[in-house]
C-alpha positions as CSV (number, residue, x, y, z in Angstrom):
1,X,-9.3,34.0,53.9
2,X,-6.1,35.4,52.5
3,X,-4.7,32.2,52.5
4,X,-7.4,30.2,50.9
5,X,-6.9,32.9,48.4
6,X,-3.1,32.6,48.3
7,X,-3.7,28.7,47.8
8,X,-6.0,28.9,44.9
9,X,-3.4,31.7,43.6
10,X,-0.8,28.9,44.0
11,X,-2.8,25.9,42.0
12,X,-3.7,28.5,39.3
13,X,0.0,29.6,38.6
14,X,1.1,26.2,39.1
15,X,-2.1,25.1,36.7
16,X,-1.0,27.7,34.3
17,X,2.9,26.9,33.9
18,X,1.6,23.1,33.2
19,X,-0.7,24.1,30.6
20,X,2.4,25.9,29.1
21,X,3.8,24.4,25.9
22,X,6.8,25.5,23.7
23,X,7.2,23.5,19.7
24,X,10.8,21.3,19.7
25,X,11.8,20.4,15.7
26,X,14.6,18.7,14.3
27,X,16.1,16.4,12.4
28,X,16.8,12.4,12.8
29,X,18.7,10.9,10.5
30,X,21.2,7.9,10.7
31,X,24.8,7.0,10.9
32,X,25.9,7.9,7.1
33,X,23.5,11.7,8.0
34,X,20.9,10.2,5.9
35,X,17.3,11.5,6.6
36,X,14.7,8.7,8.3
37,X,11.4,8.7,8.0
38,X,8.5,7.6,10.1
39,X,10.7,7.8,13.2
40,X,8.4,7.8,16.5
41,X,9.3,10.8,18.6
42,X,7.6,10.5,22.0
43,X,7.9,12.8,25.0
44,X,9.0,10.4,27.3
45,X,6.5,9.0,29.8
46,X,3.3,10.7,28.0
47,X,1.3,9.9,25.2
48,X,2.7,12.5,23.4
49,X,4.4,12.1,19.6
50,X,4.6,12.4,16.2
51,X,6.5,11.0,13.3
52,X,9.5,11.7,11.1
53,X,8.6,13.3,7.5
54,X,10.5,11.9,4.7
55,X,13.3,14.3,5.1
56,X,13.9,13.1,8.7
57,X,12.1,16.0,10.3
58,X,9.7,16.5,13.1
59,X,7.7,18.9,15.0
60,X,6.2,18.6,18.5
61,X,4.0,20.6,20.7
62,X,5.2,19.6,23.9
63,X,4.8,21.2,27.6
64,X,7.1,23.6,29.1
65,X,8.2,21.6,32.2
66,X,9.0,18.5,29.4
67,X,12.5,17.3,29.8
68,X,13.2,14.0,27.7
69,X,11.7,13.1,24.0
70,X,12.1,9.5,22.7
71,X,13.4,8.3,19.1
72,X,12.0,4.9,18.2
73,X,12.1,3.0,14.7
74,X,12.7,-0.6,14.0
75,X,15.8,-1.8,13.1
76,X,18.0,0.9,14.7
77,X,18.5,1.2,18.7
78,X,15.7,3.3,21.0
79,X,17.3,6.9,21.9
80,X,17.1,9.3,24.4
81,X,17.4,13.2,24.4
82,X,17.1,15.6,26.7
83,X,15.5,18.9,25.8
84,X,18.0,22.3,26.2
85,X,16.6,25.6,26.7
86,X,16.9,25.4,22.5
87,X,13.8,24.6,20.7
88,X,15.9,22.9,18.1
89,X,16.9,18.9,18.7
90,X,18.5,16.8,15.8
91,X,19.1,13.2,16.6
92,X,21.3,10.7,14.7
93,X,19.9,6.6,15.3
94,X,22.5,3.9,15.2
95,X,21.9,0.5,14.2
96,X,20.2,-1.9,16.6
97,X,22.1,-4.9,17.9
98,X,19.3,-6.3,19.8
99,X,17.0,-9.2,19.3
100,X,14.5,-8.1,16.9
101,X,12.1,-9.7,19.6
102,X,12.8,-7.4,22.1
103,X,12.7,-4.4,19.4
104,X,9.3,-5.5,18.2
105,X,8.0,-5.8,21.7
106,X,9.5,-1.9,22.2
107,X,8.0,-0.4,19.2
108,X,5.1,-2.1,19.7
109,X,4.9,-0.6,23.4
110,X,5.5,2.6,22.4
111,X,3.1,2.3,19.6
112,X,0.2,1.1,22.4
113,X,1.4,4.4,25.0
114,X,1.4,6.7,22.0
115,X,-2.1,5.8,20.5
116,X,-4.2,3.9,23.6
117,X,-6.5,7.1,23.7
118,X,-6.2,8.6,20.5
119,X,-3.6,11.0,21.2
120,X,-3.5,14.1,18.7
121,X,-0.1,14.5,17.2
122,X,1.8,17.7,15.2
123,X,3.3,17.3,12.5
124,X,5.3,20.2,9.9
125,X,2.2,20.4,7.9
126,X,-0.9,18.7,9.7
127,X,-2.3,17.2,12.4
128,X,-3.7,13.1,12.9
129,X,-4.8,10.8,15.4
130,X,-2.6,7.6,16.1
131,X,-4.8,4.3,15.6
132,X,-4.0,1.4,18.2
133,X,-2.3,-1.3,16.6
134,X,-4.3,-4.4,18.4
135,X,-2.9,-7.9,18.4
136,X,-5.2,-10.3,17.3
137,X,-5.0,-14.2,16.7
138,X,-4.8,-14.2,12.5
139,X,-6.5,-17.6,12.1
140,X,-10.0,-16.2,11.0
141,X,-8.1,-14.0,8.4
142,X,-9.5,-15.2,4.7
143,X,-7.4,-14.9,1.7
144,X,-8.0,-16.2,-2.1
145,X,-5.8,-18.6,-2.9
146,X,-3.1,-17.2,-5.7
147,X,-1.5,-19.9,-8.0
148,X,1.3,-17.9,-9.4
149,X,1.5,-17.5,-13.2
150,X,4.0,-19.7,-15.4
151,X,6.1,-19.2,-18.4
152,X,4.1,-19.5,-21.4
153,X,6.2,-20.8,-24.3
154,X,5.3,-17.9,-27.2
155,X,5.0,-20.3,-30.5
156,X,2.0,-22.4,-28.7
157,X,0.5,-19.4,-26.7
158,X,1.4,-16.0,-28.2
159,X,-1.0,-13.9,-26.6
160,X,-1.4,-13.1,-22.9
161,X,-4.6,-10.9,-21.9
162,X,-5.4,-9.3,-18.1
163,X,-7.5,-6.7,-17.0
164,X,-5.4,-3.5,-15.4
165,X,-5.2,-2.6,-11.1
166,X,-5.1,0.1,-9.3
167,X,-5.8,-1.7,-6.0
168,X,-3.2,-1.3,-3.5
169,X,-4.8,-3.3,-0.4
170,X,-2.0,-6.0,-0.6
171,X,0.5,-3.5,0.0
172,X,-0.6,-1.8,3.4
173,X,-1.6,-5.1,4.8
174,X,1.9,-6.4,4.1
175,X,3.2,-3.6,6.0
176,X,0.6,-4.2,8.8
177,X,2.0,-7.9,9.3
178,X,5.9,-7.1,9.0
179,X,5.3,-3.9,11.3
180,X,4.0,-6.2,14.1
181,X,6.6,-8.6,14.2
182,X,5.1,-11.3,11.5
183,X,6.0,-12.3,8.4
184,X,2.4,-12.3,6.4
185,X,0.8,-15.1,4.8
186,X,1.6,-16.2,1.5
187,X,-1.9,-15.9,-0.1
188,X,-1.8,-11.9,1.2
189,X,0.5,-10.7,-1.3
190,X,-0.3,-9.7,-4.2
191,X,2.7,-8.6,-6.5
192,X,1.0,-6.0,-8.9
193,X,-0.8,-4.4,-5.9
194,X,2.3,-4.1,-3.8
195,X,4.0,-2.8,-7.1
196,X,1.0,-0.3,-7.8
197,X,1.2,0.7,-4.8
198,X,3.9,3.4,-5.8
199,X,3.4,6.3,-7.4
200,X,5.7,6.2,-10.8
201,X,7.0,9.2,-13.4
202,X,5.5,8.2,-16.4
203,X,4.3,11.1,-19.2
204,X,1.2,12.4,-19.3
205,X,-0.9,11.4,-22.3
206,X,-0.5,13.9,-25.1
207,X,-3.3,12.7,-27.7
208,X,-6.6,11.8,-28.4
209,X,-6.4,9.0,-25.3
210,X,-6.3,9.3,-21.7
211,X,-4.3,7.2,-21.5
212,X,-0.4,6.6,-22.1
213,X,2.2,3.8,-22.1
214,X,5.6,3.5,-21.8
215,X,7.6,0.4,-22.2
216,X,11.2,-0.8,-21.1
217,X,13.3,-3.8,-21.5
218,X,16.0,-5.1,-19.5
219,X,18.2,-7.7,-18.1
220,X,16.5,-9.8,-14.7
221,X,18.1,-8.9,-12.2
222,X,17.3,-12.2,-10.4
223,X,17.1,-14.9,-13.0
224,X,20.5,-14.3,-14.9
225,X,19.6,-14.8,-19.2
226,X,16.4,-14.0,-18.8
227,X,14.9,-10.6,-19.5
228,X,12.7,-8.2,-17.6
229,X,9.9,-6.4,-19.6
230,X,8.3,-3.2,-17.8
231,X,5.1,-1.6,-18.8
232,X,3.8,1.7,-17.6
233,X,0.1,3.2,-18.1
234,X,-0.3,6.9,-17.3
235,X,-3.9,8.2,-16.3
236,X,-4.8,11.6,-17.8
237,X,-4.6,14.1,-14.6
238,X,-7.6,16.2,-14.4
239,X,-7.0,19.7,-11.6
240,X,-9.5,18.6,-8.5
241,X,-11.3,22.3,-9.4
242,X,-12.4,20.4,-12.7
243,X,-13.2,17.3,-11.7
244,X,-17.1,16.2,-11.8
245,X,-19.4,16.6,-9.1
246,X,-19.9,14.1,-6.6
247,X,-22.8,12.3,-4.9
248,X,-21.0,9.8,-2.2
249,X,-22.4,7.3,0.0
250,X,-20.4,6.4,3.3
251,X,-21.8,3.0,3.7
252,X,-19.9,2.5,7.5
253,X,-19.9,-1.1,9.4
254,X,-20.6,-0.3,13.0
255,X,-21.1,-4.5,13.9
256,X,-19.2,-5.3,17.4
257,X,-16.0,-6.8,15.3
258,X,-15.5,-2.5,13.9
259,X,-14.8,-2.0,18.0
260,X,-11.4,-2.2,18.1
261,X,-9.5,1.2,17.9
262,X,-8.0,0.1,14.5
263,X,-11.6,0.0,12.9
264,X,-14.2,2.4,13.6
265,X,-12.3,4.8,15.6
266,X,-9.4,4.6,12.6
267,X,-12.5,4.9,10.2
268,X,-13.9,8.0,11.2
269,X,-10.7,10.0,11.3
270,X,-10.0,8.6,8.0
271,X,-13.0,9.9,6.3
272,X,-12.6,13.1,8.1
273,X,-9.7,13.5,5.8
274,X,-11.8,13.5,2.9
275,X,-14.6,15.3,4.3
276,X,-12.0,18.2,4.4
277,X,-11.5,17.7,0.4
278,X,-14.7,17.9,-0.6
279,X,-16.3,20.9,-2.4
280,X,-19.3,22.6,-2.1
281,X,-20.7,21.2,-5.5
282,X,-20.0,18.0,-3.8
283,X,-23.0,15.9,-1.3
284,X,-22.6,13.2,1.2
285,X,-24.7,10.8,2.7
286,X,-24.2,8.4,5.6
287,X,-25.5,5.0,5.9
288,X,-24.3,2.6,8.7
289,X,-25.4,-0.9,9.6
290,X,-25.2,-3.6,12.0
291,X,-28.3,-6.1,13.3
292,X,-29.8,-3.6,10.8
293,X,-29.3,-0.7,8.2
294,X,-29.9,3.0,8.3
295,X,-29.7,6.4,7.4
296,X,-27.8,8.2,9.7
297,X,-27.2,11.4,7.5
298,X,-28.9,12.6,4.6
299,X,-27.0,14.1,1.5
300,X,-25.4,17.0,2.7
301,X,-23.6,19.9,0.7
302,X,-20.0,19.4,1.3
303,X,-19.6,22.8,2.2
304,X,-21.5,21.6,5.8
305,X,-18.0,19.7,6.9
306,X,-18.7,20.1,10.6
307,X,-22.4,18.8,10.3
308,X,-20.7,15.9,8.8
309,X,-18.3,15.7,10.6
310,X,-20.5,15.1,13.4
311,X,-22.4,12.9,12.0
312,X,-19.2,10.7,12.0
313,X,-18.2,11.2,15.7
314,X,-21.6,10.2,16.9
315,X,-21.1,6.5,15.3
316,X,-20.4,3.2,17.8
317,X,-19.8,-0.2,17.0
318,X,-22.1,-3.0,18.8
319,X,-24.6,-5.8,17.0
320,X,-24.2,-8.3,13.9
321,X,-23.5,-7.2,10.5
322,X,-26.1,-6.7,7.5
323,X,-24.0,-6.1,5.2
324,X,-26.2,-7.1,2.2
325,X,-28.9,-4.2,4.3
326,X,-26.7,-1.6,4.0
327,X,-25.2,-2.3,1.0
328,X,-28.9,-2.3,-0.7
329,X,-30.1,1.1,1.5
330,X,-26.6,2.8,0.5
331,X,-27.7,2.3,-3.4
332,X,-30.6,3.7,-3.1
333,X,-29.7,6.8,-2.0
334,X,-26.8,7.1,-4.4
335,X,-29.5,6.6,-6.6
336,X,-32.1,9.4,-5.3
337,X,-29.6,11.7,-5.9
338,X,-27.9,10.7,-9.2
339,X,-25.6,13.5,-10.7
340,X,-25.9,13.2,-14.3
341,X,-22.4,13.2,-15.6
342,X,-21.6,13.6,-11.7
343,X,-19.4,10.8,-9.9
344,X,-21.6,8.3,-8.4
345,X,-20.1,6.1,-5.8
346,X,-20.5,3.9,-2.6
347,X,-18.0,3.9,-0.4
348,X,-18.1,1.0,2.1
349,X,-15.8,0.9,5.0
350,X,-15.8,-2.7,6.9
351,X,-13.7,-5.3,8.0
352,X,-15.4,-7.7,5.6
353,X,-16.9,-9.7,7.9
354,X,-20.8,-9.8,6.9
355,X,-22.7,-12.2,8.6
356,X,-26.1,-11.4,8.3
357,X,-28.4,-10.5,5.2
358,X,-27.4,-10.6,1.8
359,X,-24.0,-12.5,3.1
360,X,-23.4,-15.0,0.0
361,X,-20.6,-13.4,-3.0
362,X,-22.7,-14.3,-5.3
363,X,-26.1,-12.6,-4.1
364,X,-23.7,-9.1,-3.4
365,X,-22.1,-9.6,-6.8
366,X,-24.6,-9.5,-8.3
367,X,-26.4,-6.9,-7.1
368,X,-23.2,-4.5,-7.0
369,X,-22.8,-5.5,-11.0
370,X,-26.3,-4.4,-11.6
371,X,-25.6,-1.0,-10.2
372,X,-22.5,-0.6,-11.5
373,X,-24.5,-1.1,-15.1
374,X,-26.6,2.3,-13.9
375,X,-23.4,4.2,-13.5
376,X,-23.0,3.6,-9.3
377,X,-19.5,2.5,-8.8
378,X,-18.4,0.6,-5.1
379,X,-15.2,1.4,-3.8
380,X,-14.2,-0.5,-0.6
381,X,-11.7,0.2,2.5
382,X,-10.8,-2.2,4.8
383,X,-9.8,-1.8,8.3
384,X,-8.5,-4.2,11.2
385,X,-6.9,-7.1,11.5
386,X,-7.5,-10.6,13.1
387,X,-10.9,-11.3,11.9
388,X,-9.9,-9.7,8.8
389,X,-12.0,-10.9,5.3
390,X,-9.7,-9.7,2.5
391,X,-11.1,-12.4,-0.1
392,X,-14.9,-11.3,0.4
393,X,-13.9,-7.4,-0.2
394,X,-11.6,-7.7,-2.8
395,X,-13.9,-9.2,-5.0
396,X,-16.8,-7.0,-4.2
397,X,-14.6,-4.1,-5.3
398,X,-13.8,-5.8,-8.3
399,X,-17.1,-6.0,-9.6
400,X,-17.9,-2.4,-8.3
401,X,-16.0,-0.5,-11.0
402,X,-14.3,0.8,-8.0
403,X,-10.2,0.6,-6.2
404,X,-9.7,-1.7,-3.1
405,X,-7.3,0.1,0.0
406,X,-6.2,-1.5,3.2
407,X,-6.1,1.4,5.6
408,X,-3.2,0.4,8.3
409,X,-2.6,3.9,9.8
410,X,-3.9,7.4,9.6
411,X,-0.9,7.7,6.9
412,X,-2.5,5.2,5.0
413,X,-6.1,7.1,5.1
414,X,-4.1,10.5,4.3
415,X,-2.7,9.2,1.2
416,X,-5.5,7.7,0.0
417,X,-7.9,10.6,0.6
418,X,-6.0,13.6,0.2
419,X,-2.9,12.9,-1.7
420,X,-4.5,10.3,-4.8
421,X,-8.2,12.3,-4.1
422,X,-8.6,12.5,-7.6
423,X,-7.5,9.1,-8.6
424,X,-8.9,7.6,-5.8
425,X,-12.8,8.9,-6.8
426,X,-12.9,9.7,-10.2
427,X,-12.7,7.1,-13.3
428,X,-11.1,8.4,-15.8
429,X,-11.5,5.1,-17.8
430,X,-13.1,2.1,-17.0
431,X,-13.0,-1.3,-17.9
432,X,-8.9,-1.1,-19.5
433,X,-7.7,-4.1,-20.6
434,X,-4.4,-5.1,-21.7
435,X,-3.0,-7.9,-24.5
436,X,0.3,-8.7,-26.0
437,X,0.7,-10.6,-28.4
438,X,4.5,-12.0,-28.2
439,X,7.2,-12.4,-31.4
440,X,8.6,-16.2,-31.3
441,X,11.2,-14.4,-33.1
442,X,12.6,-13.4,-30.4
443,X,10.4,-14.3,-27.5
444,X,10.4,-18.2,-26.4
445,X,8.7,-17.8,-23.3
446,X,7.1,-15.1,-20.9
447,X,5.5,-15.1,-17.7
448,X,3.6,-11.8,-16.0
449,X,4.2,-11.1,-12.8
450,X,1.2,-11.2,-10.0
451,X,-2.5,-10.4,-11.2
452,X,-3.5,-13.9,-11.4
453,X,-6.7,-12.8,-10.4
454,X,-7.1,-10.2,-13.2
455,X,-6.5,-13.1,-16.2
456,X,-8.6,-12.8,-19.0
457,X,-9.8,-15.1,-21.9
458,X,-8.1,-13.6,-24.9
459,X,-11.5,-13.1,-26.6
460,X,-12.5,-11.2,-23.5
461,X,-10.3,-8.4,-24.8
462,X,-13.0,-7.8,-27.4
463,X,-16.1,-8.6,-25.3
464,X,-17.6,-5.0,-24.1
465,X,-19.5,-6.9,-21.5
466,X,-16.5,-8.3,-19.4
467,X,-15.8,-6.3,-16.5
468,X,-12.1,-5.0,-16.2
469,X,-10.0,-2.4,-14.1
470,X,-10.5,1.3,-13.6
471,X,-7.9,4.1,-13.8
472,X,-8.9,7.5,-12.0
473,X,-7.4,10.6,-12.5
474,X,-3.5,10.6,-12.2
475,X,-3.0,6.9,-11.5
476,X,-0.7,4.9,-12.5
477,X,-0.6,1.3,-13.9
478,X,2.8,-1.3,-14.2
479,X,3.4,-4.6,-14.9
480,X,6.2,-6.9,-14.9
481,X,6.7,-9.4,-17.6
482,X,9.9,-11.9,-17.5
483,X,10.9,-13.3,-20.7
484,X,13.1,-16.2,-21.9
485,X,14.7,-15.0,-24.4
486,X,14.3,-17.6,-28.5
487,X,17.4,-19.8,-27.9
488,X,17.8,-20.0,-24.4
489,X,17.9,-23.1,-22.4
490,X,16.2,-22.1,-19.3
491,X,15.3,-24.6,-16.4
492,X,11.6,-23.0,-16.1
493,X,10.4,-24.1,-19.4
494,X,9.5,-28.1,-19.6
495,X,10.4,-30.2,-22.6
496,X,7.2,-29.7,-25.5
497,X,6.6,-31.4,-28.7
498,X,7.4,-28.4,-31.8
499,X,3.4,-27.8,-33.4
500,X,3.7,-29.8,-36.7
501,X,0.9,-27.3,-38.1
502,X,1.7,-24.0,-36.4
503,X,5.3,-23.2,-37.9
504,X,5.1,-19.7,-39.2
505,X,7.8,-19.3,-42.3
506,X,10.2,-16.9,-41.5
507,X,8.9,-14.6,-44.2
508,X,5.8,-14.5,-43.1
509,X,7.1,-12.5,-40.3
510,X,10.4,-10.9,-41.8
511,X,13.5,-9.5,-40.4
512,X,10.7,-7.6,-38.2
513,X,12.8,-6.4,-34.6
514,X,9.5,-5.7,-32.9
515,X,9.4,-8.3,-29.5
516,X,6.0,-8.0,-29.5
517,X,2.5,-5.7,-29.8
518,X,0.9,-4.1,-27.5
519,X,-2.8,-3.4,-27.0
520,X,-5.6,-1.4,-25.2
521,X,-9.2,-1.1,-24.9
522,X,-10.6,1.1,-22.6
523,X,-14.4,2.8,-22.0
524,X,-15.3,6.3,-21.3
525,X,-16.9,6.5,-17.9
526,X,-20.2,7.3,-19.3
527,X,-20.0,5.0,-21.9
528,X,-20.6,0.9,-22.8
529,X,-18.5,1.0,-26.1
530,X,-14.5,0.6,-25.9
531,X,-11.9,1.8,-27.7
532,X,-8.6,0.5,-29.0
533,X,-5.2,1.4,-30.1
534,X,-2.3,-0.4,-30.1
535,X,1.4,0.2,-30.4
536,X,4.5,-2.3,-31.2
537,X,7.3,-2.7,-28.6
538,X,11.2,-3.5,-30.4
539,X,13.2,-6.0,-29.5
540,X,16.1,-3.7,-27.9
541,X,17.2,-4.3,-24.5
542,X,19.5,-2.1,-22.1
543,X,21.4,-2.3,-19.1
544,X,19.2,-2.3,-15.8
545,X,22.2,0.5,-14.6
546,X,20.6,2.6,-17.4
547,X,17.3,2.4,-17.2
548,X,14.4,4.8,-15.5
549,X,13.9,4.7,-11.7
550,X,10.5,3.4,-12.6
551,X,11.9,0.4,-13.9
552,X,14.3,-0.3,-11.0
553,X,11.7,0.5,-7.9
554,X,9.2,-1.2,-9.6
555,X,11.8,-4.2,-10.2
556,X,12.8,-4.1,-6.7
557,X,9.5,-4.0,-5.3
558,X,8.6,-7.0,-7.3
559,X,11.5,-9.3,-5.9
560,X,10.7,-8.2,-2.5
561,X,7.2,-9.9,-3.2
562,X,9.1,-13.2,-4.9
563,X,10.8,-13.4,-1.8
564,X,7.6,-13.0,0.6
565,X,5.7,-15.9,-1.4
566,X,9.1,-17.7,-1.3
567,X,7.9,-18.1,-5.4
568,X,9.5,-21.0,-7.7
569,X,10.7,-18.1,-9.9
570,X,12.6,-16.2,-7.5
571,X,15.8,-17.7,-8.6
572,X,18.5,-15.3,-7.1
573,X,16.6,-12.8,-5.7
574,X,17.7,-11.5,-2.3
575,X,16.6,-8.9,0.4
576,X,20.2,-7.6,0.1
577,X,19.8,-7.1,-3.9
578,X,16.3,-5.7,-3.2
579,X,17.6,-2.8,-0.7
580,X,20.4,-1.8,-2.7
581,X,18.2,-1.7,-5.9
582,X,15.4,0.6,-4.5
583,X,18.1,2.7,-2.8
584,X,19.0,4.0,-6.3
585,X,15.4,4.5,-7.6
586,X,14.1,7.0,-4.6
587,X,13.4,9.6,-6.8
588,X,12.0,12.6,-5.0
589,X,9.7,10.6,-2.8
590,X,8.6,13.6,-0.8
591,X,6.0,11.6,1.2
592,X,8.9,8.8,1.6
593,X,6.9,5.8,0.8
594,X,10.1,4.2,-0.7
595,X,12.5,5.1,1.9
596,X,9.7,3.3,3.9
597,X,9.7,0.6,1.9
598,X,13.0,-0.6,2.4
599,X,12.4,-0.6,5.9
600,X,10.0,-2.8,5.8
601,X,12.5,-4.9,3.1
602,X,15.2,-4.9,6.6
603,X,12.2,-6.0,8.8
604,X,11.3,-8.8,6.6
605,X,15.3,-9.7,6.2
606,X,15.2,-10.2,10.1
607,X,12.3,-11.9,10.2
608,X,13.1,-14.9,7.3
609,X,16.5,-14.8,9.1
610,X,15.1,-15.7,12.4
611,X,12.4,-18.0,11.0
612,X,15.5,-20.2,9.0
613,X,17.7,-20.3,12.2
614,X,14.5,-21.2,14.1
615,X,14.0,-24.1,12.1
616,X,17.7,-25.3,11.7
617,X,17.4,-25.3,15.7
């Protein structure tokens, strides 16, 4: 007996000391001591980790008997450490050497160990579940078609109109495609969403508008001659404590193609996040479908967050989709509970593959416009990859009144839920639309960069009915113009007959140094009637050494895309120029988006290298 009793004493000790764990921080950084962020520290031979802040430090809960944590980021070579009796560890990361093959198929092993059960992970200030990355064929993956934008020569087309976007999908999806080892197709980026992807330091509206603008103008930095024209739109910031009610609808795809760990397990730790921001004043309601829609939780106070939360776990994935079902049932709850003056909105979660139901654009888009109209706004997040349908949901959000995201990570769901929670819910103006009318004076050509698929008719600037962008609270608008200069002899302009009737006499516009005229219209969210103001933009040009880190991150992030659609007007742009560029424009970047950026810039460097020697072989 004593000994049965000594055994048990034995395995509980033993037990006990297991269960154990002591916290290990530190800081990574690489060969010139600079800070790295989203570095994957791993306790070796467990599914243990956590990630790199963007000031290079970690935090990891770890058991006491642990001997070895792993360092692994791509581009720089795998490291190990052992673990002291100190519970402080700082790392430094040299530059790989190795086939980018073999450092794919690493990180992408260590990415599969860390996250093939959902392990939970530490972080300094919170705690997240890793998604699986899956490998899927990419062949069923549907984008719309983007035929870039051309010069415009300013004396025969003056004035350029497009609606505003906040979407940010293209960006994320990019980095899904680069971060597993592929370079992503051509038709899946989109320059103004990977460029608004970025949060940018532009002044806060000061007057009767919500809205403000900034302009600069500069020298391309990759078409030498030509200029580089930046404009910045600033969303009123409204405090979250005095931000409208909401009523929300989770409208959540659990059809068999939401199975993969990416999807719905992804999903419902994303909207966890922003179960955790909402207020009491706030209700939710949960409607899922599949072969069939239905209500799985009726509107709830947010001040239940575990009930909801529940509600959340207890969701599977299995049976066809009915998209058009659920889409129909979601509205009608939204509508049930209409907050006047509230913040109405459906937020659907899928991979955009609907199948069954209401499955044609045009039946969907219409009924999402007609909602939209009675003050229920759609915004969409996509998940997955493979049998991913980007063209179906990006249009769907379009004509929702509400913002498109591509959620890649849990990273992905945090910044969209918890850090932009404002902009990312609440309209602060609806349907903004932009036009410029250009100076020949001193403008010969232009050509915007990206949102192809936000033209507008010029006299759609003055139509109320035409459907434009939203801006929420705190977000952030910029686009790109490039400009040939009057006088210059560029290759991108083809040889056109003078207008014999359209010659403006130089005193009809004077001596006048303004380039060109700005305007906006823009709607209050409760109401059908713009508004419009306007402001002109002089002809005065700087050096891009001298200009605001908006100007050169937002420059540098537009290149990058030049260079992934391998564009006709990419000229001299280069990964090399691109890196150095953004390395200037960091800015704070606390949540180090743009230190992760030109990570991904390095990856995509390897990659086209590879590709190019590939095909010389």
């Amino acid at each position: 007996m004593k000994s049965k009793i000594a055994l048990l004493l034995f395995f509980a000790l033993t037990a006990f000391t297991l269960l154990q764990t002591r916290k290990i921080t530190g800081v990574v950084t690489d060969e010139n001591q600079k800070p790295l962020a989203n570095v994957i520290v791993m306790l070796k031979n467990s599914m243990i980790s956590t990630k790199t802040d963007s000031l290079g430090r970690y935090a990891i809960l770890i058991p006491t008997y642990a001997q070895t944590l792993t360092f692994t980021m791509p581009g720089y070579a795998t490291k190990e450490a052992k673990l002291g009796a100190t519970s402080t560890l700082n790392v430094t990361l040299t530059t790989s050497r190795i086939d980018l093959t073999d450092a794919l198929s690493e990180h992408q092993q260590v990415h599969r160990k860390v996250s093939g059960n959902h392990v939970r992970m530490e972080q300094a200030m919170h705690t997240f579940m890793a998604p699986l990355p899956q490998q899927h064929r990419q062949e069923t993956e549907n984008y719309n078609p983007i035929n870039e934008n051309g010069f415009q020569v300013a004396s025969q087309t003056p004035v350029t109109t497009f609606s505003v976007d906040v979407d940010r999908a293209s960006y994320s999806n990019t980095r899904r495609f680069l971060n597993t080892g592929q370079m992503p197709p051509v038709d899946a980026v989109r320059i103004e969403e990977m460029i608004n992807y970025f949060d940018y330091n532009y002044a806060e509206p000061s007057g009767e508008h919500p809205i403000a603008v900034s302009t600069e103008l500069t020298d391309s930095p990759w078409n030498p001659g030509l200029k580089l024209l930046h404009i910045g739109l600033q969303a009123k910031t409204v405090q979250t404590k005095n931000l409208p009610a909401s009523n929300l609808v989770f409208l959540i795809d659990v059809s068999g193609s939401m199975s993969d760990q990416n999807k719905l397990p992804l999903l419902k730790q994303a909207f966890k996040l922003l179960v955790d921001q909402l207020r009491p004043q706030d209700k939710i309601s949960i409607v899922v479908y599949a072969g069939a829609a239905g209500e799985i939780l009726k509107p709830t106070p947010g001040s239940e967050k575990i009930t909801i939360k529940e509600a959340l776990d207890g969701l599977e994935a299995g049976g066809s989709t009915a998209g058009g079902d659920g889409i129909e049932l979601a509205y009608k709850l939204a509508k049930d509970n209409f907050m006047k003056d509230g913040n109405n909105r459906v937020i659907l979660a899928t991979d955009g593959d609907f199948n069954v139901g209401i499955s044609s654009e045009g039946e969907l888009q219409r009924l999402i416009e007609g909602k939209r109209k009675e003050g229920i706004f759609l915004s969409i997040m996509g998940f997955g990859m493979g049998n991913y349908k980007d063209s179906h949901i990006e249009t769907l959000a379009d004509k929702g009144n509400g913002n498109y995201a591509y959620i890649d990570n849990i990273q992905e769901a945090r910044k969209e839920f918890v850090q932009e929670f404002g902009g990312t819910l609440f309209t602060i103006a609806k349907d903004v639309k932009i036009q410029i009318e250009f100076n020949p004076r001193h403008v010969q050509a232009y050509r915007l960069i990206g949102y192809e698929n936000r033209a507008l008719k010029n006299e759609e600037f003055h139509d109320d009915k035409k459907d434009a962008g939203e801006m929420g609270s705190g977000h952030t608008v910029t686009a790109l113009y490039e400009i040939v200069p009057a006088g210059d002899n560029s290759p991108y302009l083809s040889k056109n007959d003078a207008l014999k009737y359209q010659k403006t006499d130089a005193s009809d516009i004077g001596k006048t140094e303004e380039m060109l005229t700005l305007k906006i219209r823009y709607k209050k969210p409760d109401s059908d009637k713009s508004i419009l103001f306007d402001m002109p933009v002089k002809n005065a040009s700087k050096p891009l050494a001298d200009c605001s880190e908006n100007l050169r991150f937002g420059s540098a992030v537009a290149e990058f895309g030049l260079l992934l659609r391998n564009s006709e007007f990419k000229g001299q742009a280069s990964y090399r120029q691109v890196i150095a560029r953004a390395k200037t424009a960091f800015g704070k970047d606390e949540e180090g988006y743009r230190s992760e950026f030109v990570q991904l810039v390095k990856t995509a460097e390897t990659l086209d290298n590879r590709k190019a020697t590939a095909q010389k072989d």
